[in-house]
C-alpha positions as CSV (number, residue, x, y, z in Angstrom):
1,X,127.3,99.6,84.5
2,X,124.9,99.7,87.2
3,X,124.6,100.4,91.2
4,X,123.5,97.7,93.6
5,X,120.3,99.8,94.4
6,X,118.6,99.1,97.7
7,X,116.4,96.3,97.1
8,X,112.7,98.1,97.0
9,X,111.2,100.0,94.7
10,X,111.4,103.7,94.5
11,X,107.3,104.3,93.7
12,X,106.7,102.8,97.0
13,X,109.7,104.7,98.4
14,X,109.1,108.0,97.3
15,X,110.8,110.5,99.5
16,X,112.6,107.8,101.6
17,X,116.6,107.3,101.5
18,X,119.1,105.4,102.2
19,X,120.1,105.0,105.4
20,X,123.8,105.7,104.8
21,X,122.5,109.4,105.8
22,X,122.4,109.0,109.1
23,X,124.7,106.3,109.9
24,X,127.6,107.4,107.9
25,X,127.1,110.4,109.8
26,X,126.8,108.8,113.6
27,X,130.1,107.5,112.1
28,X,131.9,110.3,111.6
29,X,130.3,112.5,114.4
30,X,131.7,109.8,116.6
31,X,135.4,109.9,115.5
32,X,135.6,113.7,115.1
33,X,133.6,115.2,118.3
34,X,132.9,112.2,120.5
35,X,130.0,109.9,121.6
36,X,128.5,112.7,123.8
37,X,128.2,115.0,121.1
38,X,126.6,112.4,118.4
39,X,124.0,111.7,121.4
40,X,123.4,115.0,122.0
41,X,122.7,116.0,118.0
42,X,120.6,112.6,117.6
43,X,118.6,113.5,120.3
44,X,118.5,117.6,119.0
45,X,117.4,116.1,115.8
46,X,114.7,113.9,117.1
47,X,116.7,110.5,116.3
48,X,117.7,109.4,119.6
49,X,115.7,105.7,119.0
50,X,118.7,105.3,116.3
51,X,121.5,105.5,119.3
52,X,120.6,102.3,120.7
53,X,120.3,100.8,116.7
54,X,121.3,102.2,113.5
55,X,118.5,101.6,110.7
56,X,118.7,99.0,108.7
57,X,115.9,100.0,105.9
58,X,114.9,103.3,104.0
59,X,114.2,106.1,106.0
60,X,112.3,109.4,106.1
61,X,113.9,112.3,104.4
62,X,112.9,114.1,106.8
63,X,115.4,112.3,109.0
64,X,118.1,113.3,107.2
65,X,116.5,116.9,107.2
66,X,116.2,117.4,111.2
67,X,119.9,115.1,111.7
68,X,121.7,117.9,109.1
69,X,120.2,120.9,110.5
70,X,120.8,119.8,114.5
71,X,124.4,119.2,113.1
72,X,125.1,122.5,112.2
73,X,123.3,124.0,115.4
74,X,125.1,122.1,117.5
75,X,128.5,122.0,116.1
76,X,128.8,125.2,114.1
77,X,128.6,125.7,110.3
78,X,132.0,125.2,110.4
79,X,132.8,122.2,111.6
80,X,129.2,120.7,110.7
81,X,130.3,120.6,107.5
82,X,133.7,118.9,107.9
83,X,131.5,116.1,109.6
84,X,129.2,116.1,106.9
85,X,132.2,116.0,104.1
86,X,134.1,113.2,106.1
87,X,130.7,111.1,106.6
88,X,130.2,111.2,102.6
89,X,133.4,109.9,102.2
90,X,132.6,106.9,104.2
91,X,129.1,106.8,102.4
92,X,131.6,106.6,99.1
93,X,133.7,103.7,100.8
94,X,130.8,101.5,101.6
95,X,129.1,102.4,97.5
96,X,132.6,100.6,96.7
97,X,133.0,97.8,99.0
98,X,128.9,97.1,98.7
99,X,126.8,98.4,95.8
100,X,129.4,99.0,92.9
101,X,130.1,95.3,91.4
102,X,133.6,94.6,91.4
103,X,134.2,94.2,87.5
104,X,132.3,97.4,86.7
105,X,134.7,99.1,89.1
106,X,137.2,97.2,87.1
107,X,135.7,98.3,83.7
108,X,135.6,101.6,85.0
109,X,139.2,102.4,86.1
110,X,140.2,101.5,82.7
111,X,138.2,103.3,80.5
112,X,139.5,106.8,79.5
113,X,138.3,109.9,82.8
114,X,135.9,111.3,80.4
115,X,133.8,108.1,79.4
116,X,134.4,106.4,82.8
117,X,132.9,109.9,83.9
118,X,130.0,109.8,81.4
119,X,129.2,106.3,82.5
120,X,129.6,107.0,86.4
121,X,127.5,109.9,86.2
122,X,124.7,107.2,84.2
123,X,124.6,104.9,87.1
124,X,124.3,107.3,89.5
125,X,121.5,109.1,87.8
126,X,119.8,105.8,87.5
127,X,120.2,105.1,91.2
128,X,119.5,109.2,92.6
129,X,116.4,108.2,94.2
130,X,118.2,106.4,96.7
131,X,119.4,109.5,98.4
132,X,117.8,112.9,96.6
133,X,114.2,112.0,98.0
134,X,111.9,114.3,96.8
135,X,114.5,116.2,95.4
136,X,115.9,116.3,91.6
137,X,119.1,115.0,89.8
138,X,120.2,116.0,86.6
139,X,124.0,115.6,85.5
140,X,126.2,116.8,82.7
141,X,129.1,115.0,81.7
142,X,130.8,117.3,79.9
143,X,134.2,118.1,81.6
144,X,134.7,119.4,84.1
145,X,131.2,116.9,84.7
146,X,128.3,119.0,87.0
147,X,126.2,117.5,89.1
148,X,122.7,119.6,89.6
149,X,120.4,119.3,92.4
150,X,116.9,120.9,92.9
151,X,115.4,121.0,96.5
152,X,118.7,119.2,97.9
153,X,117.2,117.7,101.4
154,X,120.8,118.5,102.8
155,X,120.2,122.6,102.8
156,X,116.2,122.4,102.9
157,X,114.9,125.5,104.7
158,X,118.3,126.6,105.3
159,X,119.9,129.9,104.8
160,X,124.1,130.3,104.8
161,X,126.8,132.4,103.6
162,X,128.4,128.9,103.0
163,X,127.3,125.7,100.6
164,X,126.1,123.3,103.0
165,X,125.4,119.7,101.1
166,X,129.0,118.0,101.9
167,X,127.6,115.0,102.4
168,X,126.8,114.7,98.5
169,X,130.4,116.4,97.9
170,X,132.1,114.0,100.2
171,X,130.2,110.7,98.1
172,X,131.1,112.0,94.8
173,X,134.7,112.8,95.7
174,X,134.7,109.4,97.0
175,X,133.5,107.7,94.0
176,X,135.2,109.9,91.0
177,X,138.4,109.8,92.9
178,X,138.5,105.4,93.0
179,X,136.2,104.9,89.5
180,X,137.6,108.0,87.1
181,X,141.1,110.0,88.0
182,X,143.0,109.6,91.8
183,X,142.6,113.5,91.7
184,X,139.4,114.3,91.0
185,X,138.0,117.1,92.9
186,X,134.3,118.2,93.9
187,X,132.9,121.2,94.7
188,X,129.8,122.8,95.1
189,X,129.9,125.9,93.6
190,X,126.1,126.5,93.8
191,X,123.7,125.7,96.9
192,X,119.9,126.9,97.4
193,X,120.9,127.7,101.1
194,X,123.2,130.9,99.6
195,X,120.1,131.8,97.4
196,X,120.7,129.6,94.2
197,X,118.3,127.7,92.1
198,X,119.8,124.4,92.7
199,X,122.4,123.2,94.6
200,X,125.6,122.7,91.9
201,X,128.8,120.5,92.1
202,X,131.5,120.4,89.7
203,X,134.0,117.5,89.4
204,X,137.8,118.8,88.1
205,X,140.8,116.6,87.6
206,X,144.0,117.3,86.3
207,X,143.9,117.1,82.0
């Protein structure tokens, strides 16, 4: 089973991303706190040009960088990351109504949680490029599955008493919950913005 990847390469993409990133997250600003608050982050994080047009292409990682960390400045921690949680979700309900063929997501829901896990966790490794930038992806499907991330662009240069990449939590929720078991659960349980290696999340669903 594999992702609709965007169609470019990654060598000549290196350290770009999707744009679901920022416009998942105009999204979601915009329904939780209002148009003047999304202008006023966009424009905080350097972004305003995006305001009159949401990008249609790859974009910096950089991008994502400035947007995440004018988030939580403007907003709060707090509710920075609910906004960041919600806009993965809708980064998860576009994957499925975009990128995920229909009879993999098919082949999928009937295949026992573990291997549909195993083979989730595959194509997602195979498509990671698309939105860890210069960062790195490992998984281990091993239940309860973990998800590992080194130099997570969603946290970079940050420092919290909280994990702060919701975004990524938010997708994988999104995608584990429709493609593996209706319960499953993400959470990070390791971020480099509280001191750790690599940021960590870990998928549980009833057994």
């Amino acid at each position: 089973m594999a992702l609709q990847g965007v169609d470019v390469s990654e060598k000549s993409n290196h350290g770009r991303v999707g744009p679901n990133a920022i416009i998942r997250v105009f999204e979601a600003l915009t329904a939780h706190s209002g148009a003047g608050d999304a202008e006023a982050v966009f424009k905080a994080a350097g972004l305003e040009a995006y305001l009159k047009a949401m990008p249609t292409e790859m974009v910096d990682e950089s991008e994502v960088i400035a947007l995440q960390g004018a988030l939580r400045q403007h907003l709060g921690v707090t509710d920075a990351r609910l906004i960041a949680r919600d806009a993965g979700l809708r980064t998860g309900d576009y994957l499925l109504a975009n990128r995920i063929p229909r009879p993999a997501q098919v082949l999928l829901k009937l295949l026992p949680p573990k291997l549909a896990a195993k083979t989730l966790l595959k194509a997602i490794r195979g498509n990671a490029w698309t939105f860890v930038g210069t960062g790195v992806f490992d998984a281990d499907p091993a239940y309860p599955p973990r998800i590992n991330i080194q130099n997570s662009l969603l946290c970079r240069g940050a420092s919290s008493d909280q994990a702060l990449c919701d975004f990524y939590a938010g997708t994988f929720e999104r995608l584990f919950r429709e493609l593996v078991h209706a319960q499953a659960q993400v959470t990070e349980t390791a971020c480099h913005a509280m001191g750790a290696p690599s940021c960590v999340f870990e998928v549980r669903w009833s057994i």
